[in-house]
Structures are given as structure tokens and as C-alpha cells.
PARO-284634 format. One record per residue (C-alpha): x, y, z; residue in one letter. Coordinates in steps of 0.5 Angstrom, whole numbers, plus 500, padded with zeros to 3 digits. Layout:
<recs>
XYZA...
</recs>
This chain:
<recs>
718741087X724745083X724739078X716739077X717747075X722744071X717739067X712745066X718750063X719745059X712743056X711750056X716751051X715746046X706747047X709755045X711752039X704752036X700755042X699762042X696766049X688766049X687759044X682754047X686748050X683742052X686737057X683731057X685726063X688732067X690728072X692733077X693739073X701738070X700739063X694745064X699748068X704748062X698751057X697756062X703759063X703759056X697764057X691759054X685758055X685750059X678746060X681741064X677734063X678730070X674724072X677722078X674726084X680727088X684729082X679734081X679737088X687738086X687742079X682747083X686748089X692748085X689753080X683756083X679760078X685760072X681754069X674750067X675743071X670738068X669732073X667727067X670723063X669722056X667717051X663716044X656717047X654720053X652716059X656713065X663708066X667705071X673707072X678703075X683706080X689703083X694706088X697711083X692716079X696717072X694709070X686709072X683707065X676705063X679699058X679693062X684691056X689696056X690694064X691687061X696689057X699694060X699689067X705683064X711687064X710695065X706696071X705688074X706691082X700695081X693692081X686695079X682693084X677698086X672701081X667707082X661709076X664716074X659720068X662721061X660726055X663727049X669732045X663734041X657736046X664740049X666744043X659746043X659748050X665751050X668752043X672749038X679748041X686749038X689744042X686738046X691733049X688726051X692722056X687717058X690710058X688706054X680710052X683715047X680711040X673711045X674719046X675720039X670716037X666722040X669728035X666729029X670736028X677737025X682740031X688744029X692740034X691733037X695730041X694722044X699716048X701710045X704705049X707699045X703693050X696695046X699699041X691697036X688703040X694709037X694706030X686706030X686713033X691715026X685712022X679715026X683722025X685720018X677719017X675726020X680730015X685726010X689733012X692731018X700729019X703726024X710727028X711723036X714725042X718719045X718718052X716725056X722728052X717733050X721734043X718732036X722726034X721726027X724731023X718731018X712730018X709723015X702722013X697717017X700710014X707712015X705714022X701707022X707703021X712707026X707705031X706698029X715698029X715699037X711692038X715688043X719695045X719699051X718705048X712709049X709717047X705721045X703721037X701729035X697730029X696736026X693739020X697742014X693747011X694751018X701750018X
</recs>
């Protein structure tokens, strides 16, 4: 429990950096909650954005009232898509591609081998809802070029995984944030050291090749964008 806490801290602190108390937080595959509870203790406003129905169950009882928990996933369209589960929650994945990749080497004990129908929406129809977001945090293995896809609004901050097994979805996800605002500049989180490992900023086709690089690496993260006239 004490290193769970210690986890949330240290997110809290790096989120701290460009999130300020009251900014509305999009935490898309919430999991069960971990990053929201980093934002909150922050004091954002979090919708969490969940799928899986027992981890829905668990971000309410964790949280109570402290946040907007949606059950859905999210896509370019409105609809519905199976999800495919495996005995750990965090690597659940609407891309049958990305499990491919992922199964050779990273993840080979574990096998998607159950699936249910779980509906989805999309980035935009929730900004509409519940307003524009400062921050949104997509962990979605292997889905988030699909879920940005579904935005049509430039967002102050975004942040996406990239694993180096399918590595095609983060650049694509560079491009389709470089199409939406030619503004944005990138940095990346390795690993979950919570910390910018670039020491400045780059911009998309600069991010593109670093990311192209970590092909055959075991590295994995998460790439951050941000848009220059707000910083």
C-alpha cells in the first residue's frame, strides 16, 4: 500500500507541474483509478473513462463521489466493440493487432481469451457533455490512435503509451495531433519514471524518429504533447 501512495505522489508532482486545482482531467482507461488519484489529490476535476465493468465498480468505491466515472470506451464513432480481457486488467485491449505484437515477447504468459460487447463514444461528443479538458490521458493498449481519431479539438495537454512492439500507432497518434494543431511539441516519459526525458521539447517529425528508434528496444512510455502558445 505505502508504494502504491508512493506512486500517486510522485505523479501528482509531475502532473502539478502543468496541472493547476479546478482543470478538467480526462483519464481515459482508468483502470482502476491510479492516475485519477494522482489528479485529484492535485485537486482537478477527473472524468475517468472505463470500460471494464469490475474496474468501474472499483474507481467508485475507491473514490466515492470524488469523480465522473463513465463505463464506456472510446473510438472514432459512436457504437459498440469488443474488448478482449485477460487475467490482468491493465493489458485489456480493443486491438487485436497490438495483442498480437505485444504477445511475442512482453506479455507471452497471458492469453486474451475471453471477450465481452462494451459500448464506446468519442472524445468529442464528452467535451461537449463535460467541457474541454486541460489534460486527457489515454492508456488504452494499443486503441489510442483510434480514440484520437474521435477528437477534433485541440487540448492543451495529451498524453498517449507507446510500446516499441507496434510502435506505427504512437507516430500515427503524432501525426493525427500534428494535423489537428501544427502548434503541439512533444516530450516522452520512459518507462514509468514519471519524469520528461527530453530536455526540450521537439516537434512532431523529431518525436516520429525517436519513436521510430525504440523498434527492437524493450523500452516503452508515454509520449506528451502540448501546445507552445500556452506554455
Amino acid at each position: 500500500m505505502a508504494g502504491k501512495k508512493t506512486k500517486i505522489i510522485k505523479a501528482a508532482k509531475f502532473y502539478s507541474t502543468f496541472i493547476n486545482p479546478g482543470d478538467i482531467c480526462y483519464d481515459v482507461g482508468a483502470n482502476i483509478g491510479n492516475k485519477t488519484a494522482s489528479l485529484i489529490e492535485i485537486g482537478a476535476k477527473v472524468i475517468a473513462i472505463e470500460p471494464q465493468p469490475a474496474c468501474v465498480a472499483k474507481i467508485k468505491k475507491r473514490f466515492n463521489n470524488q469523480v465522473t466515472v463513465l463505463e464506456t470506451g472510446l473510438s472514432d464513432r459512436e457504437g459498440e466493440i469488443e474488448l478482449h480481457l485477460t487475467q490482468t486488467s491493465t493489458i485489456a485491449s480493443m486491438n487485436p493487432e497490438w495483442i498480437q505484437s505485444v504477445q511475442k515477447q512482453r506479455f507471452k504468459q497471458y492469453h486474451w481469451n475471453h471477450k465481452i460487447k462494451v459500448p464506446v463514444t468519442t472524445l468529442d461528443k464528452l467535451i461537449l457533455q463535460y467541457g474541454k479538458p486541460k489534460f486527457i490521458k489515454i492508456d488504452v493498449e494499443g486503441f489510442e490512435l483510434n480514440i484520437l481519431n474521435g477528437l477534433h479539438y485541440a487540448i492543451k495537454w495529451i498524453c498517449f503509451e507507446y510500446v516499441p512492439e507496434i510502435i506505427k500507432i504512437a507516430i500515427g497518434c503524432v501525426d493525427r495531433l500534428n494535423f489537428l494543431d501544427s502548434n503541439y511539441e512533444f516530450n516522452w516519459s520512459v518507462g514509468e519514471t514519471m519524469q520528461f526525458s527530453l530536455h526540450k521539447w521537439v516537434n512532431a517529425n523529431e518525436m516520429k524518429n525517436l519513436l521510430f528508434q525504440t523498434k527492437n528496444s524493450t523500452l516503452f512510455g508515454d509520449v506528451y504533447a502540448r501546445l507552445k502558445e500556452h506554455v
